[in-house]
N, C-alpha and C positions, 0 to 999 in steps of 0.2 A: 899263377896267372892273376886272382885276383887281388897277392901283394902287389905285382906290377902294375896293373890297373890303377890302384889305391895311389901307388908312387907318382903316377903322372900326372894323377888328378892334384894330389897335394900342391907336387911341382909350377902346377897349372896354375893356382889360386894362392900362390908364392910369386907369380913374375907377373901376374895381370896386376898386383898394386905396384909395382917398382917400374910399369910400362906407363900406368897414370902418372905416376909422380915425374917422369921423366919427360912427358909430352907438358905436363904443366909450368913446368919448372923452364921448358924450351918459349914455351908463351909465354910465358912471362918477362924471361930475356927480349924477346923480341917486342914484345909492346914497351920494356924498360928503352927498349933502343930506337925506337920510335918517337917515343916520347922525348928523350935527348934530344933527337933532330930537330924534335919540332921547336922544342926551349931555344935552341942554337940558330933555328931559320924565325923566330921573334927577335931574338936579340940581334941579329942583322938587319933585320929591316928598321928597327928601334934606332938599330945606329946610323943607319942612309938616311932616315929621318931627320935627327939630329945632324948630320951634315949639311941638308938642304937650308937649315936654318931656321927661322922664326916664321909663323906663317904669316907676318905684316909684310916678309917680307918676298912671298909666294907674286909669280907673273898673275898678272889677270889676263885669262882665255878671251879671242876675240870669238864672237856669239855670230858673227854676219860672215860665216865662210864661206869661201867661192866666189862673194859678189864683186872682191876685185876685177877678178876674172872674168864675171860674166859680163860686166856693162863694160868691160875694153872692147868687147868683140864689136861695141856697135849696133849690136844686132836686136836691141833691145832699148824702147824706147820707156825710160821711165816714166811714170804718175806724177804731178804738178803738186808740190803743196805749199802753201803758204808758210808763213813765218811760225814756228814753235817756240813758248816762252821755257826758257829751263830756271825753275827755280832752285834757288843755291841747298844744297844737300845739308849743309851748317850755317848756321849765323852766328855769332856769338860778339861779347863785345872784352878788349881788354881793358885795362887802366894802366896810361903812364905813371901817377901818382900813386898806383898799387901794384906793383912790377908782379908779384906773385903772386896776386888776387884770381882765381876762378870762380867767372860769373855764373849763378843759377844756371843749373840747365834744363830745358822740357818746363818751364813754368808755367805751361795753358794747360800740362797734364791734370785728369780730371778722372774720379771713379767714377762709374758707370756701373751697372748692373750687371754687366760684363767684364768688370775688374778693370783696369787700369787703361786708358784711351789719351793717346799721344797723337792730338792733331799736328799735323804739318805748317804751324805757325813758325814763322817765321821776325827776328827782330832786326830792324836796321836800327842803328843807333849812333851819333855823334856829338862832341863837346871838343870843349878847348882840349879835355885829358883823356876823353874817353873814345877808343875806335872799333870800327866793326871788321870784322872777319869772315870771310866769307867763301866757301869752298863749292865747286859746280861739278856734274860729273858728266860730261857729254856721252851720251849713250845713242842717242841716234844716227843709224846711217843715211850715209847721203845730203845727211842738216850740217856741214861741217863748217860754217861759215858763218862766226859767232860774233856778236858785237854787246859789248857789255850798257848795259842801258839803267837807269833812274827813271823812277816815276815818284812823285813827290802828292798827296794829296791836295786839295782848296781848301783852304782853313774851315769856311763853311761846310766841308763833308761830313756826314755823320758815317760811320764806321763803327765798329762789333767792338774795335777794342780803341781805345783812348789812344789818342795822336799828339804829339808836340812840333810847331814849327816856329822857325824865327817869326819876332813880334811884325818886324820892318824887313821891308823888300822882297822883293816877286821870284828870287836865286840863292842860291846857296853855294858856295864854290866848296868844290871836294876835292881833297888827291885822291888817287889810286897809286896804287904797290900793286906789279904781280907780285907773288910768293912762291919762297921753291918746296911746293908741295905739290912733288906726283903722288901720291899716297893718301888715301885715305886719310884727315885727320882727324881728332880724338877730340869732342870738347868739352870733356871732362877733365883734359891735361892742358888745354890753351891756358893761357896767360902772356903778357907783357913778357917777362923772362923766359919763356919757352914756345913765343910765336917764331913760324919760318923765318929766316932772310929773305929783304926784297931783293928778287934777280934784275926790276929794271920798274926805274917809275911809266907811267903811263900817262903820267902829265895830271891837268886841272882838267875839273867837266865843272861846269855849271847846271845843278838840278833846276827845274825851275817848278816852283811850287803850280799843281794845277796840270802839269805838263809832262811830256818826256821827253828824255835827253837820251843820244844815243854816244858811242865814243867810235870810232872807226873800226869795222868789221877787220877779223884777223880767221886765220884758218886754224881750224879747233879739230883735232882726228876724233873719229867718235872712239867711246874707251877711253879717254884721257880724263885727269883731273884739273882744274884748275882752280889754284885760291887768288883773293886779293883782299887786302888791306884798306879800308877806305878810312880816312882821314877829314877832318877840318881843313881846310887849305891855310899857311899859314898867313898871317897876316887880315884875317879875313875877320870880322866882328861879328857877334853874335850869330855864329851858329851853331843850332840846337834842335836835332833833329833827333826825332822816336815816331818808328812809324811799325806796327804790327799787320802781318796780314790778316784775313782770315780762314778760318779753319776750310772752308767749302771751298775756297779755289788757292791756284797758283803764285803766289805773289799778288794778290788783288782782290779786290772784294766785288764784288754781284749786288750790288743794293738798286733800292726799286723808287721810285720816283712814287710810282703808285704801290696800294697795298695789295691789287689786283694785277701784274704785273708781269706777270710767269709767260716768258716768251713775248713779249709785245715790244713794240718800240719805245715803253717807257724805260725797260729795262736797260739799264747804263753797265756796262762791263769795263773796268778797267784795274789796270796791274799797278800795285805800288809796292816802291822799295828799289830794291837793286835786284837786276835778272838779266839773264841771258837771253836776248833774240837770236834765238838759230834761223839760218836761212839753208833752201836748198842749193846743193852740188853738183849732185849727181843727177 
């Protein structure tokens, strides 16, 4: 009895390692095989990825969902607001006479104590060779009713950043280009040889220094882009226009008549350069 015993016992602590090795070896297949899957369900989504394309060249989500809907019913009287300045998302300027030249870009960037500070300045710029470019991106609802406008400073203005206008006369004749840019552009890649196609002139505007000039309102959907081309008009003499904004507002400068001035009616607000007047729609 106690060979038998002896026997079982042995047998016993004979199959309990060959029962571990056997359950580990089964884990391990199974995590080996899990693991395949999941290598196999990365490289499928890697590749739908790669089908869908570039992401320049990804839809952009509209942000104002339902409100088609809502304000059809009627039922729903909107809020009154006045005119919105949109100012141009890019400015940049090319060179006829340097087809492949790319101008400076971010040139008001400035350090700061906080590392690198990229105000919202803005350049319009014009010569016999030189033009401005200019990209907008309509993002507000219900403002969809967009009229491209100039505002020109009075030579007399004092301004944050240095201005240049023609010597003689009170105008300045401009063309406009739209441009076929739905897309986001790049101005670090603008230039003369690799601006859009104009899809359709937009005619002459006469800026008038001192003053604004507006071109006739068109319907802008919010979410869209729109660029244009602004030019010398040909035939036109001496025009020579640089005009900067600055950093604290929209296309326009805030300067004060008085040095005490903050909020009073000495304060003078006005927009220069080229921008967008959105009006209400909806």
């Amino acid at each position: 009895m106690a060979i038998e015993a002896s026997s079982k016992t042995a047998q016993k602590w004979h199959t309990t390692p060959t029962t571990v090795t056997t359950a580990i070896t089964i884990g391990l297949a199974i995590f080996f095989i899990f693991d395949i899957m999941a290598f196999v369900y990365i490289i499928m989504i890697l590749k739908e990825t790669s089908r869908i394309g570039a992401v320049d060249s990804l839809p952009f989500k509209n942000p104002y969902v339902g409100l088609d809907q809502l304000y059809n019913l009627h039922k729903i009287k909107p809020s009154q607001y006045d005119r919105i300045v949109n100012e141009p998302r890019l400015a940049t300027q090319i060179s006829q006479d340097e087809p492949q030249k790319i101008f400076p870009v971010d040139l008001h960037r400035w350090l700061s104590d906080f590392g690198l500070l990229s105000p919202p300045d803005r350049n319009f710029k014009v010569t016999s060779t030189i033009h401005t470019i200019l990209q907008f991106h309509v993002l507000d609802y219900g403002m969809e009713q967009c009229s491209l406008a100039v505002r020109l400073p009075n030579r007399e203005d004092i301004l944050p950043h240095p201005f240049s206008l023609p010597v003689t006369g009170d105008t300045v004749r401009l063309d406009i280009c739209e441009l076929a840019a739905s897309r986001p552009l790049k101005e670090s890649t603008l230039s003369w040889s690799t601006r859009p196609n104009c899809i359709r002139s937009l005619g002459s505007l006469d800026a008038k220094i001192g003053g604004e000039v507006s071109m006739e309102p068109f319907f802008c959907r919010s979410g869209s882009f729109i660029a244009y081309q602004v030019s010398c008009a040909k035939g036109f003499p001496g025009c020579e226009v640089d005009v900067w904004t600055n950093q604290n507002a929209t296309w326009g400068e805030l300067y004060c008549l008085s040095p005490y001035c903050f909020r009073s009616p000495d304060c003078i607000t006005t927009f220069k350069g080229v921008y967008l007047n959105q009006y209400q729609t909806t």
